[in-house]
C-alpha positions as CSV (number, residue, x, y, z in Angstrom):
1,X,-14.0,16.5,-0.3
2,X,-13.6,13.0,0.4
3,X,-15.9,12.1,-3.1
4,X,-13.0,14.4,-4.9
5,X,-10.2,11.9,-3.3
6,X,-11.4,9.1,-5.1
7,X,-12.0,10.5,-8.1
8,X,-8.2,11.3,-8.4
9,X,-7.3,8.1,-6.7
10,X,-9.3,6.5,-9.2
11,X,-7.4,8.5,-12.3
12,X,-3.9,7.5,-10.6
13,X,-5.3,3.6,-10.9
14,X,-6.5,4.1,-14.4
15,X,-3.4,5.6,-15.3
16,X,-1.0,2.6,-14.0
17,X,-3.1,-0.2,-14.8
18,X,-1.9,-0.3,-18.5
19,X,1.8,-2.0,-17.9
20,X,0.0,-5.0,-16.8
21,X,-3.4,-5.7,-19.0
22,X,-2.1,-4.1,-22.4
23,X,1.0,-6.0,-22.3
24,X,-0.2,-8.6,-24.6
25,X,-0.3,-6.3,-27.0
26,X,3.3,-5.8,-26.8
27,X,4.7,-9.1,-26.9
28,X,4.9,-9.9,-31.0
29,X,6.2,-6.5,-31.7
30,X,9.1,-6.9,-28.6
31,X,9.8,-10.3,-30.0
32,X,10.5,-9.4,-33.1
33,X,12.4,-6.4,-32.2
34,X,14.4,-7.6,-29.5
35,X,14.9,-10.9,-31.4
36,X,14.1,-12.3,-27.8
37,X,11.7,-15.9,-27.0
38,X,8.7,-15.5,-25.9
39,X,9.5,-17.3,-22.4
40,X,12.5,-14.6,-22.3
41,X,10.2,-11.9,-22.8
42,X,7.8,-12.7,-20.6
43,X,10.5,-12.4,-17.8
44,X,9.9,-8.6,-18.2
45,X,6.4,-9.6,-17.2
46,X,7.2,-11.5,-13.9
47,X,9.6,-9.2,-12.7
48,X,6.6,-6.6,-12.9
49,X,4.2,-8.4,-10.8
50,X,7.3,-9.4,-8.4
51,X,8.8,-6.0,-8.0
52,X,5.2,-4.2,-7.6
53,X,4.2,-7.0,-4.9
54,X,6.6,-7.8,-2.9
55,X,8.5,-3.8,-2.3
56,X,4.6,-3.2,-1.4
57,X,5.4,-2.9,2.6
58,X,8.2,-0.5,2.2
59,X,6.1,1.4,-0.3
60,X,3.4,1.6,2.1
61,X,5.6,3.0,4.7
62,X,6.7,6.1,2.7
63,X,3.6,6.7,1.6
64,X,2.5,6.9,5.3
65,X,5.5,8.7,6.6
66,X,5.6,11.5,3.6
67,X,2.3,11.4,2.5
68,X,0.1,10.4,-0.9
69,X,0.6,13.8,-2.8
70,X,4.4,13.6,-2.9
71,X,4.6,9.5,-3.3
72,X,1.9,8.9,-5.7
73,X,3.2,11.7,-7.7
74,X,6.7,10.0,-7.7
75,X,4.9,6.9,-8.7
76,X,3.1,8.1,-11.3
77,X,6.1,9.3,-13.2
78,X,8.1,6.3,-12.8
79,X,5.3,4.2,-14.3
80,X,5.9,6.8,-17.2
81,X,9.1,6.8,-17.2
82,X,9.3,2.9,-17.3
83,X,7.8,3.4,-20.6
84,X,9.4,5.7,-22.4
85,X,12.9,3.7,-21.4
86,X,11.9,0.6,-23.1
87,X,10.9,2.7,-26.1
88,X,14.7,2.9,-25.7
89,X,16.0,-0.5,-24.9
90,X,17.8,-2.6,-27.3
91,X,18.3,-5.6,-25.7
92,X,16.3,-7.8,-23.0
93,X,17.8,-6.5,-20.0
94,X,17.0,-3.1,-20.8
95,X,13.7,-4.2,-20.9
96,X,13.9,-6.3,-17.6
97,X,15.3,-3.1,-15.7
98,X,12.8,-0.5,-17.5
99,X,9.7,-2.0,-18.0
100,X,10.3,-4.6,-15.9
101,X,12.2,-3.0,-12.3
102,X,11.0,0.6,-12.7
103,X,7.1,0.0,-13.6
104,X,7.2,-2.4,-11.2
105,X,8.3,-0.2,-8.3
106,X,5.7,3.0,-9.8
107,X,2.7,1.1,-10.5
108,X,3.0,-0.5,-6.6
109,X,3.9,2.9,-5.2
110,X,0.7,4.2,-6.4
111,X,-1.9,0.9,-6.1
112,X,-0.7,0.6,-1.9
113,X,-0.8,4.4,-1.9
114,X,-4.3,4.4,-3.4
115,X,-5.8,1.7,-1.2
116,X,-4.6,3.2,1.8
117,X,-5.7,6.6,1.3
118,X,-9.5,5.6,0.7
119,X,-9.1,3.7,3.6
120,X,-8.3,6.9,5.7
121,X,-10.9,8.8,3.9
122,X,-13.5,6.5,3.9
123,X,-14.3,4.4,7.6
124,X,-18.3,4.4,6.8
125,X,-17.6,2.8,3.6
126,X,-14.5,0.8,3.1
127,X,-15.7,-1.8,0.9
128,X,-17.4,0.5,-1.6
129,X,-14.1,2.8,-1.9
130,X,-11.7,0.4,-2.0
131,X,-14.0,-1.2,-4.7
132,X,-14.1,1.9,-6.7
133,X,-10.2,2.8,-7.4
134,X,-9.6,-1.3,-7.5
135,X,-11.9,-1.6,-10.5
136,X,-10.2,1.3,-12.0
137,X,-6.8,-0.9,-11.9
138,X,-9.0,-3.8,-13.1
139,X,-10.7,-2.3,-16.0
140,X,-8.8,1.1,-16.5
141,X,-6.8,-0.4,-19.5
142,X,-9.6,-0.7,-21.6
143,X,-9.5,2.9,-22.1
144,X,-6.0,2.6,-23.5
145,X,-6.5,-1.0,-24.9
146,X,-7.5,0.0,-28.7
147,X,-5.3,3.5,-29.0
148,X,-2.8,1.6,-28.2
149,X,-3.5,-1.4,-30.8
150,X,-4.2,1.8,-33.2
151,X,-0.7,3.2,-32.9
152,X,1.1,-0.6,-32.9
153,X,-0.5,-0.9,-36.2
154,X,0.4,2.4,-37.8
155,X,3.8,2.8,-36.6
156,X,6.0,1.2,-34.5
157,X,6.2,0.3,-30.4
158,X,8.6,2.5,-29.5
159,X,6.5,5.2,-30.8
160,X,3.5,3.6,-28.6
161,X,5.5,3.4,-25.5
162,X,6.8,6.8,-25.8
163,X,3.6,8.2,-26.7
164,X,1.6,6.7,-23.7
165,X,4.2,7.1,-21.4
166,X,4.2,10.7,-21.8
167,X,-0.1,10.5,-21.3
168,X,0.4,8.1,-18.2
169,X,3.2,10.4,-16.1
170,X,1.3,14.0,-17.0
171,X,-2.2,13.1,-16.3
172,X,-1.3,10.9,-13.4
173,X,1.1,14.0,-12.3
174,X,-1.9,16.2,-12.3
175,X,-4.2,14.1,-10.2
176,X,-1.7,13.4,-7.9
177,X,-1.7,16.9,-6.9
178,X,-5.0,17.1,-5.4
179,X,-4.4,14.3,-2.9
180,X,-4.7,14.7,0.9
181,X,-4.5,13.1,4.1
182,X,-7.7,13.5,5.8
183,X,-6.5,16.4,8.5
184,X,-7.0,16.2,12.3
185,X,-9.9,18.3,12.5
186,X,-12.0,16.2,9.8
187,X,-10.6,12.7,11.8
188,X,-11.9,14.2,15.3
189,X,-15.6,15.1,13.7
190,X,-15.8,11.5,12.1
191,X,-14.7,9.6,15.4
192,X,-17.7,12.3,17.6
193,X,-20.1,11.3,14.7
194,X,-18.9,7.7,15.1
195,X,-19.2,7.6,19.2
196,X,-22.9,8.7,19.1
197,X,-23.8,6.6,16.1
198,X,-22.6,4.0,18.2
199,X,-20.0,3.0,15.2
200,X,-17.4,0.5,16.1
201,X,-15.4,1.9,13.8
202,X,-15.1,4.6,16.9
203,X,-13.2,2.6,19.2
204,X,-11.1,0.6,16.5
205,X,-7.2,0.4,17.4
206,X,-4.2,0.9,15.2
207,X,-1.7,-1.2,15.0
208,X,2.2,-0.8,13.1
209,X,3.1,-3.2,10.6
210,X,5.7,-4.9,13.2
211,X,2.8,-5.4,15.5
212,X,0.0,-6.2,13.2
213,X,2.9,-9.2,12.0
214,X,2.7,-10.5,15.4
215,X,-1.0,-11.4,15.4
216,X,-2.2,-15.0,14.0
217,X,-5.7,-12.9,12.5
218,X,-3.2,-11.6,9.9
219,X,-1.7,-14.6,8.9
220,X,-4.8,-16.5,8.7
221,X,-5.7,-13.1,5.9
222,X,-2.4,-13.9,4.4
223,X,-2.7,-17.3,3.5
224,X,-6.9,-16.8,2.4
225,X,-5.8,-13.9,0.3
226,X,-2.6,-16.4,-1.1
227,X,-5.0,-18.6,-2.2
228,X,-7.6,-16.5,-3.8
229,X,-4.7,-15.1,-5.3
230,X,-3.3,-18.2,-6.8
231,X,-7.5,-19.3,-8.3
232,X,-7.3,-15.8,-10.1
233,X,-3.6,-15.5,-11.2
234,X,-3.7,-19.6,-12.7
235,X,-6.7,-18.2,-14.6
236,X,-4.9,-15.0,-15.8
237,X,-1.2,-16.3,-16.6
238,X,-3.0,-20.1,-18.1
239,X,-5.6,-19.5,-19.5
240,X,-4.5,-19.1,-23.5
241,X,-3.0,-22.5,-22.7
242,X,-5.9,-24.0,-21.1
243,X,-7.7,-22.8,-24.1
244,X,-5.9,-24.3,-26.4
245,X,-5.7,-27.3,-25.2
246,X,-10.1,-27.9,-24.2
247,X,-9.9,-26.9,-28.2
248,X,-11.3,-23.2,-27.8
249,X,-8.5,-21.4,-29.7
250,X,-10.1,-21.2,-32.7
251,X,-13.5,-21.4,-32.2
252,X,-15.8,-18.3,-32.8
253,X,-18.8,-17.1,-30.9
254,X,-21.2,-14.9,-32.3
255,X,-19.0,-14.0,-34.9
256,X,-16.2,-13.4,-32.6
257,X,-12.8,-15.3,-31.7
258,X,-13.8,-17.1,-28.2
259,X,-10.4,-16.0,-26.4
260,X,-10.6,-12.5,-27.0
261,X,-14.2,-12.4,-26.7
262,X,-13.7,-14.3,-23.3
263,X,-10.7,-11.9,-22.0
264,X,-12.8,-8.9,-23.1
265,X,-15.8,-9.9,-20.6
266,X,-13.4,-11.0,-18.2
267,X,-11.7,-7.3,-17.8
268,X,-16.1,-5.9,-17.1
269,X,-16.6,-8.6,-14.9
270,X,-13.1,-8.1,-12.9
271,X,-13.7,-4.8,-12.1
272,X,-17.2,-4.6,-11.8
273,X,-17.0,-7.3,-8.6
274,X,-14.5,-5.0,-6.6
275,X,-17.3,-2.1,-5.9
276,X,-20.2,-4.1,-5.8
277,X,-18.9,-7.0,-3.6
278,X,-17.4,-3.9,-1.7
279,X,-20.7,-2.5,-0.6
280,X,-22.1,-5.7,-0.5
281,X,-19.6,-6.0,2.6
282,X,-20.0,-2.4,4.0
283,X,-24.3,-3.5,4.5
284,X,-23.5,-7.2,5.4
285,X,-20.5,-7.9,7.1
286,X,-16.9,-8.5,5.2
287,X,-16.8,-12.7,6.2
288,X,-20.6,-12.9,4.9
289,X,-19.3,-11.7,1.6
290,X,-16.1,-13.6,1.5
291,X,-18.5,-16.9,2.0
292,X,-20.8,-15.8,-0.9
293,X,-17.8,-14.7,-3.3
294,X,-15.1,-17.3,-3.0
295,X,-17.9,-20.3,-2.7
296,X,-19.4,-18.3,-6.0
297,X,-15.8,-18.6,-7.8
298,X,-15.4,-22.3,-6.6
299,X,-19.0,-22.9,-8.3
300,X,-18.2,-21.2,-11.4
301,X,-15.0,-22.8,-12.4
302,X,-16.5,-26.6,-11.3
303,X,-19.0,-25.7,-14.0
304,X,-16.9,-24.4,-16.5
305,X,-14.3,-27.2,-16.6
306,X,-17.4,-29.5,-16.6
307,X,-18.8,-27.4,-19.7
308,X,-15.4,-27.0,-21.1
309,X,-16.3,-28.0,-24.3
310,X,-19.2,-25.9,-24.9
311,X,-18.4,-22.6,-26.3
312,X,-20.8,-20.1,-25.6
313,X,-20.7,-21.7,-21.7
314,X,-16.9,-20.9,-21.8
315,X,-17.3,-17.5,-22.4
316,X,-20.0,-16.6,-20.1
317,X,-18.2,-18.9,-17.3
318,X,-15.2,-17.1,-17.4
319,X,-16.8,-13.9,-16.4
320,X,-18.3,-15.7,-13.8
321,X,-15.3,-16.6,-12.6
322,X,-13.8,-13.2,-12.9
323,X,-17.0,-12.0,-11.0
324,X,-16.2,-14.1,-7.9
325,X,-12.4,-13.5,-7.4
326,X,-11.8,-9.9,-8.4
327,X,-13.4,-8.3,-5.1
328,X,-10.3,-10.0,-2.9
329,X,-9.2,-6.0,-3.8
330,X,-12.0,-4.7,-1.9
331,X,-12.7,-7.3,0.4
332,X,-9.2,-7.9,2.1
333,X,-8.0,-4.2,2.4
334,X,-11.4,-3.2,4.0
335,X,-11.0,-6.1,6.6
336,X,-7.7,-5.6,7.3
337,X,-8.3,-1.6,8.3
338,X,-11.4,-2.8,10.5
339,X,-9.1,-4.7,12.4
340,X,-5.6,-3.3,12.3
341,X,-6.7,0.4,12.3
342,X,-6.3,3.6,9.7
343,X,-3.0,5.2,11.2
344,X,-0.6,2.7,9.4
345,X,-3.4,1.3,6.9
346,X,-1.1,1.9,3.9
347,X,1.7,-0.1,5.4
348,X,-0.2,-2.4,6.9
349,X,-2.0,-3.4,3.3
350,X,1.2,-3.1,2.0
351,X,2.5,-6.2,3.9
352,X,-0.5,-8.3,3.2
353,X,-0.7,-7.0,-0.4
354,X,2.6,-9.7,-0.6
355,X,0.4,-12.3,-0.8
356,X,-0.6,-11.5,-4.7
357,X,3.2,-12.2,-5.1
358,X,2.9,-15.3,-3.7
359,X,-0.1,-16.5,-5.7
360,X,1.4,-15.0,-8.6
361,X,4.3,-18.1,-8.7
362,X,1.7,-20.7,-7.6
363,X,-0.6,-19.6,-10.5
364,X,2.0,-19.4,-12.7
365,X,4.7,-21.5,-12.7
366,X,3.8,-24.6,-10.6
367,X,-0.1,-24.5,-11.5
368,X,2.3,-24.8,-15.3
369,X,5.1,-27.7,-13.5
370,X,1.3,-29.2,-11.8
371,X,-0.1,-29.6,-15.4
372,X,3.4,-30.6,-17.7
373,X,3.8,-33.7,-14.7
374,X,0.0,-34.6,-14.9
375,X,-0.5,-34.2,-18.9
376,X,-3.8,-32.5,-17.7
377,X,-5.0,-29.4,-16.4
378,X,-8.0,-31.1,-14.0
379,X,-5.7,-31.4,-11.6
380,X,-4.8,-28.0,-11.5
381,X,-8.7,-27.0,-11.8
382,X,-9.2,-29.5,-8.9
383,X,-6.5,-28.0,-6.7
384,X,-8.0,-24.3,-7.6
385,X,-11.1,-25.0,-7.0
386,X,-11.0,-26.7,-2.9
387,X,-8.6,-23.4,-2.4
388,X,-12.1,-21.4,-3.5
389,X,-14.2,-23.4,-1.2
390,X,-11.3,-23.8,1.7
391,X,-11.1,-20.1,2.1
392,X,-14.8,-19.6,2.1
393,X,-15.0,-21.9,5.0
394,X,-12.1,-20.0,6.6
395,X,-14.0,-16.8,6.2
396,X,-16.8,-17.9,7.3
397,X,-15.8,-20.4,10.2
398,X,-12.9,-18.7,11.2
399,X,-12.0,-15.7,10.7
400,X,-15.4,-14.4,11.3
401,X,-15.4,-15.7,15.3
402,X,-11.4,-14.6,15.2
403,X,-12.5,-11.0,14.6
404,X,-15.3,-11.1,16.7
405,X,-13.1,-11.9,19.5
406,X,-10.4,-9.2,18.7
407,X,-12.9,-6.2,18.0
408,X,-14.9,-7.2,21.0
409,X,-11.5,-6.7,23.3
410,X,-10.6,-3.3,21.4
411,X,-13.9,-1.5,22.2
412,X,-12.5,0.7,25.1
413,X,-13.3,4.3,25.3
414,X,-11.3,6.6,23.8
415,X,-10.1,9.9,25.4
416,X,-12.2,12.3,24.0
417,X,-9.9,15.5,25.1
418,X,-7.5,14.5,22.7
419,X,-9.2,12.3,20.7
420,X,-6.4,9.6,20.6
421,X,-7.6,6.2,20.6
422,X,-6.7,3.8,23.5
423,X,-4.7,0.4,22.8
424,X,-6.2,-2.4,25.1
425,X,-2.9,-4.1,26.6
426,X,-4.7,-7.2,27.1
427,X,-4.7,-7.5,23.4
428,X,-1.2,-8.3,23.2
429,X,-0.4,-9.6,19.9
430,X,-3.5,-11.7,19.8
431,X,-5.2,-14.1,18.7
């Protein structure tokens, strides 16, 4: 049952990840259409990423209180329906409010939903499911990548837009459907198996959103995942201009343009890192992982910007460097419901999924104001890269002994009559 939950989860990620990794492909045709600037466009853009960030907590909130069939299915359509509205809009605010507003509030509705409901499902193997539905955001796209360049080519966007917005809001309806909650009778077997397996994930507490806020172990998440954020986001939102300017925009490799190429390996690598790093962390702890990944992303980028100039390095580097930050997806929602609990885990991940937000204006914007003041962009690779290494000793140094501390106090007995899990007091809102 549980195996079927994450196959549709998985289906509603594929279906909303194309807003935000096809919409290159959109921005000549929109331009010319629109008769908009490309910094005017690409507005419609940031207000995606915003919206779908930062409403996350009060997403994850419905979601809890009304469940993922009836949410996600909402979500779902409104990521459609963004679509087939800007097939419709004639001018840029249109745009902003359709594509921009509405897929940004359906695509979040669905990612916090998703990650929260393998959460639920999956206590034995957090990492591995979270993993699994984030790599279908990551790579999902590239199923609708080249029908989509196939259609832009032979007729016209708005056709595009209305054609795969239909495609996104039916298919994504019908999986929807087959989402549950796990019920109380499947929740009491798991937490008996748990008790005589001796799993701690038996005597785990759980913790609202208000309460969870109140604890410095959360912030301490917030600001690691802020900065992981930011490494990946600079990467995503610069890197045609960082390109252009080591004198990679026009080079080929094997026979192919270097950027595309590089992007192309990039979108494997992304989501190929969520589930694997994800089990990595369900056999060998979640801070042992984080130590290995973000040092690994720290690494690769030193040794791409010192091998900037060599081509086939590029490529393969940026990969790398996809490789070592894409599993924050896996890594901090699975931490976060080991130490917060399942009963408000959609919520919960909701608040701390504000952090991409965050990241996504100090990747973007000032890693941009960081490199127009400095004429260079080492010193934004410089300032990415001690973030990669800071948080790995974070994780490591800690967080991990943070945890330790907290999981330690929370393993009380639970009342087996009604199998309702007890909420130490001496906890209080710490540390």
């Amino acid at each position: 049952m549980r195996w079927i939950q994450l196959l549709l989860g998985l289906v509603c990620m594929i279906v909303i990840s194309s807003p935000q990794y096809v919409w290159a492909l959109f921005t000549q045709p929109l331009t010319t259409g629109l008769g908009a600037s490309l910094p005017e466009l690409q507005i419609t853009f940031s207000i995606l990423i915003v919206v779908q960030t930062f409403l996350s907590p009060w997403q994850g909130v419905l979601v809890d209180r009304f469940g993922p069939r009836l949410l996600l299915s909402i979500g779902v359509l409104v990521t459609g329906l963004s679509w087939i509205l800007a097939a419709q809009a004639s001018s840029l605010t249109m745009l902003y409010l359709t594509y921009g507003l509405l897929g940004g509030i359906g695509t979040g509705i669905v990612y916090v939903g998703v990650i929260g409901h393998m959460v639920q499902w999956f206590p034995d193997k957090r990492g591995l499911a979270t993993g699994l539905v984030a790599a279908g955001y990551g790579v999902g796209a590239l199923l609708t990548t080249f029908p989509i360049a196939t259609v832009l080519r032979e007729s016209t966007y708005e056709d595009a837009l209305t054609r795969f917005g239909l495609v996104f809001g039916i298919v994504g309806l019908v999986a929807a459907q087959g989402l549950r909650r796990p019920d109380a009778a499947w929740q009491i077997a798991w937490n008996q198996r748990a008790r005589a397996g001796g799993s701690a994930s038996s005597t785990s507490i759980d913790l609202s959103p208000v309460q969870m806020l109140g604890t410095r172990i959360f912030w301490l998440m917030f600001v690691m995942m802020t900065m992981m954020s930011t490494t990946g986001l600079m990467v995503t939102s610069q890197m045609g201009a960082f390109t252009r300017d080591f004198g990679m925009a026009s080079v080929l490799v094997w026979g192919l343009p270097l950027l595309p190429l590089a992007l192309s390996l990039d979108r494997i690598t992304n989501g190929a890192t969520r589930p694997f790093f994800g089990w990595v962390s369900d056999r060998y702890g979640r801070e042992n992982t984080m130590l290995i990944a973000f040092a690994l992303e720290g690494t690769a980028m030193t040794l791409w910007l010192l091998s900037r100039e060599h081509a086939v390095l590029f490529v393969l580097l940026s990969g790398l460097v996809f490789f070592g930050w894409g599993e924050i997806f896996s890594l901090f929602p699975s931490t976060l419901t080991d130490t917060f609990g399942t009963k408000h885990a959609t919520a919960n991940y909701g608040c701390l999924y504000m952090a991409q937000g965050v990241g996504s204006v100090l990747g973007g914007p000032v890693a941009a104001l960081l490199h127009a003041s400095t004429g260079s962009w080492i010193p934004v690779f410089a300032v990415i890269i001690a973030m990669d290494f800071t948080t790995a000793a974070l994780a490591i140094g800690v967080l991990k002994p943070m945890r330790q501390r907290w999981l330690a106090a929370a393993r009380i007995p639970s009342d087996v009559a009604t199998d309702r899990q007890v909420i130490p007091t001496t906890l209080g809102t710490h540390p």
